[in-house]
C-alpha positions in Angstrom: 124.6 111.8 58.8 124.0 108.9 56.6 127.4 106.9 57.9 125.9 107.3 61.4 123.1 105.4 60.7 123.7 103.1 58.3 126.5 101.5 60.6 124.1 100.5 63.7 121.8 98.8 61.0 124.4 96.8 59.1 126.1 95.9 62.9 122.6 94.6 63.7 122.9 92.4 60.4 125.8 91.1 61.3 124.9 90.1 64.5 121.8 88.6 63.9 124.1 86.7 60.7 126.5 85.4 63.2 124.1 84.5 66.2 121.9 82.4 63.0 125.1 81.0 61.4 125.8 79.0 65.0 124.5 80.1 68.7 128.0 79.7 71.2 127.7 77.4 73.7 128.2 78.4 77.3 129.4 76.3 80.4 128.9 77.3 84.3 131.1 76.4 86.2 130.9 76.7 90.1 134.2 76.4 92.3 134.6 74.0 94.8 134.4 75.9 97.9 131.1 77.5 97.2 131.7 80.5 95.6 130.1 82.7 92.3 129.5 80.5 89.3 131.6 81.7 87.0 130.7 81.7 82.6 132.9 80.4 80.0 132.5 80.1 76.1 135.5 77.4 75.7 134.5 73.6 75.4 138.4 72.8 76.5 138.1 74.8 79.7 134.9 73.7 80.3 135.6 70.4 79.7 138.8 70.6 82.4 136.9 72.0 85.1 133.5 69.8 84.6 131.4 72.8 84.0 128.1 72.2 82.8 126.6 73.2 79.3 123.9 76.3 79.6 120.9 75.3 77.2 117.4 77.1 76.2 118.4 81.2 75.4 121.1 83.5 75.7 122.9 83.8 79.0 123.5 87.4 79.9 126.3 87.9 82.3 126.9 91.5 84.6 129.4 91.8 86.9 128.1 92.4 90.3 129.5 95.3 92.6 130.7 94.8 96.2 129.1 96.8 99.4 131.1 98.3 101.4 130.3 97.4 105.2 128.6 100.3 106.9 130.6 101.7 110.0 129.2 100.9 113.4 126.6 103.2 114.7 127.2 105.0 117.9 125.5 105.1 121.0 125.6 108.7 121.6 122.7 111.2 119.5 124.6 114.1 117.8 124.7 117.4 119.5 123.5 119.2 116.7 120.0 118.9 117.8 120.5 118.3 121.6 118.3 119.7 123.8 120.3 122.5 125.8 119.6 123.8 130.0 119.6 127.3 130.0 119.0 130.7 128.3 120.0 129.1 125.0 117.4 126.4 124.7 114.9 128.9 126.7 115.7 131.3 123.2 115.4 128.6 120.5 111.9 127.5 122.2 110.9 131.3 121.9 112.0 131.3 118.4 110.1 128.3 117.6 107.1 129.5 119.2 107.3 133.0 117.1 107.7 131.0 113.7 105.2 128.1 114.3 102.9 131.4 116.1 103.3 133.5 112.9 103.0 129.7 110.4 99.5 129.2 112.4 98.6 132.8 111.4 99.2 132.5 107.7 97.0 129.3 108.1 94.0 130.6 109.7 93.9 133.6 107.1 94.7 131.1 104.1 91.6 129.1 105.5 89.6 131.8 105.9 90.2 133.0 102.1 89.7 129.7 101.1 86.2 129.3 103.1 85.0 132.3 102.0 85.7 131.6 97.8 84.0 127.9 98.6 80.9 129.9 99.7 79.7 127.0 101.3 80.4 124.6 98.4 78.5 127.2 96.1 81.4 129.2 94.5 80.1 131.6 92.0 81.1 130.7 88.7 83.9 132.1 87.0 84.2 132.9 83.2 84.0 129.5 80.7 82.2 127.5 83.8 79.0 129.0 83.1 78.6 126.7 79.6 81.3 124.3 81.0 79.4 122.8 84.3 82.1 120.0 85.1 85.2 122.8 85.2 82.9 124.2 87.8 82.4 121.1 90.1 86.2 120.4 89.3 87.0 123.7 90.6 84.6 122.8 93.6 86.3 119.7 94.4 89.7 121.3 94.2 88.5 124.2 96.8 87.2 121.4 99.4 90.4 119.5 99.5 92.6 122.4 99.8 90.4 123.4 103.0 90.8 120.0 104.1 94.4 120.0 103.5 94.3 123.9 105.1 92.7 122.6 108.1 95.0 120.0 108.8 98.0 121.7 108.4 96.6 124.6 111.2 95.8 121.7 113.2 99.8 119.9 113.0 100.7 123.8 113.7 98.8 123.6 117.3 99.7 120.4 117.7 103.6 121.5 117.6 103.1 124.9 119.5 101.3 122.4 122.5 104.5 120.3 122.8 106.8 123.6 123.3 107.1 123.8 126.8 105.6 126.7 128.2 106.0 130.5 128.1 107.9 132.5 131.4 
């Protein structure tokens, strides 16, 4: 336990001994045609390929990653969720109608439960928000925007069950 932590600290030393003792000098040097700059620590390099000497700070270098191209899109939607002639699609609009039919249902009665605790925005206090009178309007608050939110969500419901085509 004690070798673990002692040798991050006296690494640190070291380094900040070494970086004191004389900061390295780095060059950039940029190709001819255009490309990446590239880094160096060596003065003879450097001096070959007329880099330039990096002044004011450490330089901190990461290697970049290359993005694959993303393949062409197609023209053509996938057929997963193509819209079918026939029976078949007749059956999955029936289906959707039960479900969003049975999802407005659950609303309304949610909304009703919910209407009927908010009392009006006059709950009756429960337990601790008799001596504690902002738990109470907290608990107020929290009932109005979950009838809000209740409310909306019945009214997306309809709004999915009008653009199902119509029942034979």
């Amino acid at each position: 336990m004690k070798n673990t932590l002692l040798l991050p600290l006296v690494s640190l030393l070291l380094a900040g001994a070494a970086g004191s003792a004389g900061a390295q000098q780095v060059y950039r040097c940029v190709s001819a045609n255009g490309g990446a700059p590239e880094y160096i620590n060596n003065a003879k390099d450097a001096q070959n390929r007329n880099c330039k000497l990096l002044s004011g700070g450490n330089v901190t270098v990461m290697q970049g990653t290359v993005v694959p191209k993303a393949p062409a899109r197609t023209a053509t939607p996938p057929s997963g969720g193509a819209r079918a002639d026939g029976p078949e699609q007749r059956a999955r609009d029936s289906d959707s109608r039960a479900i969003l039919e049975a999802e407005l249902k659950k609303a309304e009665a949610r909304l009703a439960e919910q209407q009927k605790e908010y009392n009006n925005g006059e709950p009756e206090k429960q337990g601790i928000e008799g001596r504690n009178y902002q738990r109470y309007l907290d608990r107020v608050a929290e009932l109005k925007d979950s009838i809000a939110r209740s409310q909306s969500d019945i009214a997306g419901l309809k709004r999915e069950i009008s653009r199902l085509p119509a029942q034979n």
